[in-house]
C-alpha positions in Angstrom: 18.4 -51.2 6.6 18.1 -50.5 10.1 15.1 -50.4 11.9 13.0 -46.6 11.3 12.3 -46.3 15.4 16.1 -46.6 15.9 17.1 -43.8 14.0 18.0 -40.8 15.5 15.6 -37.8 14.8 15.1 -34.3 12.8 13.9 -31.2 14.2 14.1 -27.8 12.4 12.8 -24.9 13.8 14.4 -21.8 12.0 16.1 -21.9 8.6 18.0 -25.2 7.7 19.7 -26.5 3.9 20.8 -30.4 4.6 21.6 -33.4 3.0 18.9 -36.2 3.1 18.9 -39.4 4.8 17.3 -41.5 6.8 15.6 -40.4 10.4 12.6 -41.6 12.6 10.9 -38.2 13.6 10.9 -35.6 10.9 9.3 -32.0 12.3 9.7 -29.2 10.1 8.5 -25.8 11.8 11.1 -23.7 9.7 12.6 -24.1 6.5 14.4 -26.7 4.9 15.5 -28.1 2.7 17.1 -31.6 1.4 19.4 -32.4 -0.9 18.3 -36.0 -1.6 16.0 -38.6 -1.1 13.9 -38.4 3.3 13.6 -41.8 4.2 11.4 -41.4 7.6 8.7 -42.7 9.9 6.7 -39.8 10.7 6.7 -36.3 9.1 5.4 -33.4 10.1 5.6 -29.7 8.2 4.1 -26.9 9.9 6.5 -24.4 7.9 8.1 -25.2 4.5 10.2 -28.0 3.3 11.5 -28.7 0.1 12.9 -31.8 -0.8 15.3 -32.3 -3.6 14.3 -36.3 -4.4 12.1 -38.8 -3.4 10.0 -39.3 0.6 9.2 -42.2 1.5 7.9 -42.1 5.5 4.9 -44.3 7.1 2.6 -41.6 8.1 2.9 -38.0 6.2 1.3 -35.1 8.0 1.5 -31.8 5.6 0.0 -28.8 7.4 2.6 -25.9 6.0 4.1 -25.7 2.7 5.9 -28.8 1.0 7.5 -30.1 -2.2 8.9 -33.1 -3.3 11.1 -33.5 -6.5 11.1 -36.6 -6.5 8.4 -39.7 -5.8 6.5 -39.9 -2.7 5.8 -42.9 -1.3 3.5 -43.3 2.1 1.8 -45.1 4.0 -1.0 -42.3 5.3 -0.8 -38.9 3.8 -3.0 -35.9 5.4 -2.6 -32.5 3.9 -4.0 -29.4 5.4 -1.5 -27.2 3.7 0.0 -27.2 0.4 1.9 -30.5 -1.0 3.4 -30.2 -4.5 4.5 -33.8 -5.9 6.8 -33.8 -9.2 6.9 -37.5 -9.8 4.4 -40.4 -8.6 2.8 -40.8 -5.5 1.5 -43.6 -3.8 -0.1 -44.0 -0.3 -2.4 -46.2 1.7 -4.5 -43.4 3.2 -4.6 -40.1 1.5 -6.5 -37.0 3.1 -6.4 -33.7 1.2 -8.2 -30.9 3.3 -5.5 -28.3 1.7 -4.0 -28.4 -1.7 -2.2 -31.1 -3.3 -1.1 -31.7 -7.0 0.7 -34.8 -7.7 2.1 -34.5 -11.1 2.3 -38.2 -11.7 0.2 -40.6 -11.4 -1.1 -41.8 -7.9 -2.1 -45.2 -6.2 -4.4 -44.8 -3.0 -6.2 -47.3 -1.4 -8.2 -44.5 -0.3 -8.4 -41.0 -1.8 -10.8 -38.3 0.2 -10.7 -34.5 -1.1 -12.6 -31.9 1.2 -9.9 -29.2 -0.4 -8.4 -28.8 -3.6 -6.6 -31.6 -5.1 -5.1 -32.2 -9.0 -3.5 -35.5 -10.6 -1.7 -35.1 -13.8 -2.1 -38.6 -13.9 -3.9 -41.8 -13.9 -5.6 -42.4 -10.5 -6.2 -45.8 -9.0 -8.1 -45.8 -5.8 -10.7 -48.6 -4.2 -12.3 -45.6 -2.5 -12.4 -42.4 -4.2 -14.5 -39.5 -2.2 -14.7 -36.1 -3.4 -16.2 -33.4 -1.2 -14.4 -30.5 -2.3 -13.0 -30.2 -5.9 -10.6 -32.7 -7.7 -9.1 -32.4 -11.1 -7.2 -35.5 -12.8 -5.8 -35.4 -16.1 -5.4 -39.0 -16.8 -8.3 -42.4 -15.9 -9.5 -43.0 -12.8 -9.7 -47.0 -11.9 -11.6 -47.6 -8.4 -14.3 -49.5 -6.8 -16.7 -47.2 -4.9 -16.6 -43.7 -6.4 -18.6 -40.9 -4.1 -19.1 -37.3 -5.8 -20.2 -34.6 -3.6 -18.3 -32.0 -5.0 -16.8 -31.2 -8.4 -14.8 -33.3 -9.9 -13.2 -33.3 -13.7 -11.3 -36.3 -15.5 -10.1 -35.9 -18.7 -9.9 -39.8 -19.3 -12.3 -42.8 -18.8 -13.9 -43.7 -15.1 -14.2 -47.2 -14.3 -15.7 -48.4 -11.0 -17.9 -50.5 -9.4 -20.7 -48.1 -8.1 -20.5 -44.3 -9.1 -22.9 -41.7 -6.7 -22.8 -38.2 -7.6 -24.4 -35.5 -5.9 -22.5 -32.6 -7.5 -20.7 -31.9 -10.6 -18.8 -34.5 -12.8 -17.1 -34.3 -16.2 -15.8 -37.1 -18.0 -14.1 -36.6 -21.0 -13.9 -40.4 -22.1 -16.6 -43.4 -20.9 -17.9 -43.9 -17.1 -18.5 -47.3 -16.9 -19.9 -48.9 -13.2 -22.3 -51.5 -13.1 -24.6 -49.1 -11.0 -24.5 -45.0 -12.2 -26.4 -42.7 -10.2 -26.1 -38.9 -11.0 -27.9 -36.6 -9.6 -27.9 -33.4 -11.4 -27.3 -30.0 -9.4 -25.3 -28.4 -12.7 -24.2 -29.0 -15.8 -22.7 -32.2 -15.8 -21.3 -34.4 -18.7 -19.4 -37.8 -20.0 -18.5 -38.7 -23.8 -20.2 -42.2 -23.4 -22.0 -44.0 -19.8 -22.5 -47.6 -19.7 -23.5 -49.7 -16.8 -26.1 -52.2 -15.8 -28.0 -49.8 -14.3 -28.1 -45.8 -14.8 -30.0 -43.2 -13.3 -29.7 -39.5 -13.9 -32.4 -37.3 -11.9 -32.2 -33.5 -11.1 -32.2 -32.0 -7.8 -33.3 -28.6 -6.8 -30.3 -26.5 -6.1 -30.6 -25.8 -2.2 -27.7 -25.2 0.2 -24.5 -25.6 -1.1 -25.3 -25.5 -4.9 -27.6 -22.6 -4.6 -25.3 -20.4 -2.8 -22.8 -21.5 -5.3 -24.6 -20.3 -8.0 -22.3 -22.0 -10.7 -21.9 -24.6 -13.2 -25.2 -24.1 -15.4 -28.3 -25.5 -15.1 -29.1 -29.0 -14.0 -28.2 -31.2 -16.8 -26.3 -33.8 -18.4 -25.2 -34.3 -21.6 -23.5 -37.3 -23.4 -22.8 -39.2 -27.0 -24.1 -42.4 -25.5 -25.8 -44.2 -23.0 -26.0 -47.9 -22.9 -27.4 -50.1 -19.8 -29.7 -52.5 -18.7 -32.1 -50.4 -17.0 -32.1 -46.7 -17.7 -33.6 -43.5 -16.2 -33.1 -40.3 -17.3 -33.9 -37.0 -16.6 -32.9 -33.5 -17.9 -30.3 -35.6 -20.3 -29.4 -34.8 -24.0 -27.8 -37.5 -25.6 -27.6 -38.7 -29.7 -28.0 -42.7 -28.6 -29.1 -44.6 -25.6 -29.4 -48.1 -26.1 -30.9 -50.6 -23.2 -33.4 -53.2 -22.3 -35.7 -50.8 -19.7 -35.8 -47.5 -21.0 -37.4 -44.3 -19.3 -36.9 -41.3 -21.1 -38.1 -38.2 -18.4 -38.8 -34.8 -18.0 -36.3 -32.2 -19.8 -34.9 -34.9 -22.0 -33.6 -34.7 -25.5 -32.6 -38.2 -26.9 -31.8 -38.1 -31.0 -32.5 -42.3 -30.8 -33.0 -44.8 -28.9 -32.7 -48.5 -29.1 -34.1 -50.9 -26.1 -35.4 -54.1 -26.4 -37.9 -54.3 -23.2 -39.7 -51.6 -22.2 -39.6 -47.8 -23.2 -41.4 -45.0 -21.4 -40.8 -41.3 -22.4 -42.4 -38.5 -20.7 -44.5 -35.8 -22.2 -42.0 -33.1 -21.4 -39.8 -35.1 -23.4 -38.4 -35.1 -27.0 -37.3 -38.4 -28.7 -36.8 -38.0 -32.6 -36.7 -41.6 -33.3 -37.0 -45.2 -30.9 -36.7 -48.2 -32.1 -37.3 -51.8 -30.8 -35.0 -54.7 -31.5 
């Protein structure tokens, strides 16, 4: 394959139906569409493109209308606009200040979302930063996972370190060796297990406050198990650890620990045991 800055490039600036192929530029400030698989080193959309197959380009800039049939395949991926994705994507960089939906699965190295962003898939991302609001239908596998928005996943989380300062739902088991939650809504996983978790409220101000959504601070799960546990506002059946500390607004059915256990008098714990 030739070399992508050798290629000659593609400009469209009113209304343009073409066969696919392979080009160094790609500007699209019309409409166009493909008929096959873009093979590129820079795209821009400003208007609307529609491709019938895969993309694969170095640096992806979407800040019009675009849809690929196909895969999607880049190595930094910005989208101010709209970007629908049919198959799988996978990108170095991936910036969504607009609305994407990948209807695959997707591999980032990093994945930011200040906009509005949905993955019918499993996610895999080192860095995964939520700012806006994020919506993935399948597991999400990464390293450092930042929550400043509102964020659901229908599957299991598994990361390294998982920071929340906004809304999460998990319908399956967020695992991390360090959890910290901090509750500004109702927020929720089947099971969390980690060495150490931490779930405080914060007083709605700014953001949350104006927002006026999502319930009261809270969190509610089947079962927490760590090493050392704090809660606060929680209801849960079980949680199981070694350092326990049961606070304000909680409502624990049991709990197991085999150190220390402190529970607060705003508390309710029906039953503890030590082992």
């Amino acid at each position: 394959m030739e070399e992508r800055h050798l290629r000659n490039d593609l400009n469209v600036t009113g209304s343009r139906k073409t066969e696919g192929g392979e080009y160094h530029r790609v500007n699209i400030d019309g409409m166009a569409k493909l008929d096959g698989d873009l093979d590129c080193s820079f795209l821009s959309v400003n208007g609307t493109l529609k491709i019938y197959g895969s993309l694969f380009s170095d640096s992806t800039t979407v800040n019009g209308m675009a849809k690929v049939e196909g895969e999607l395949r880049t190595q930094s991926l910005d989208v101010n606009g709209t970007l629908g994705v049919l198959g799988a994507a996978r990108a170095e960089n991936t910036n969504v200040n607009g609305m994407c939906t990948i209807n695959g699965p997707l591999v980032s190295s990093r994945f930011r979302v200040d906009g509005m962003a949905t993955v019918k898939g499993d996610l895999s991302s080192p860095e995964f930063t939520v700012n806006g609001k994020c919506n993935v239908h399948g597991r999400v596998d990464g390293e450092r996972i930042d929550i400043g928005g509102m964020v659901t996943i229908d599957g299991d989380v598994q990361g390294e370190t998982v920071n929340v300062q906004g809304n999460i739902k998990v319908g399956g088991l967020l695992n991390a060796d360090s959890v910290d939650i901090r509750l500004y809504t109702s927020s929720s996983a089947r099971e969390v297990g980690g060495e150490r978790i931490d779930i405080r409220r914060r007083e709605r101000s700014g953001f949350w406050k104006a927002l006026g959504l999502g319930g009261a601070p809270s969190f509610k799960a089947q079962l927490i198990e760590g090493d050392e546990i704090v809660l606060e506002d929680t209801e849960a059946d079980t949680v199981r650890g070694t350092r326990v500390h049961i606070g304000r607004g909680c409502n624990i059915r049991f709990v197991e620990y085999s150190g220390e256990l402190s529970v607060d008098p705003e508390a309710k714990v029906g039953h503890s045991v030590r082992i």
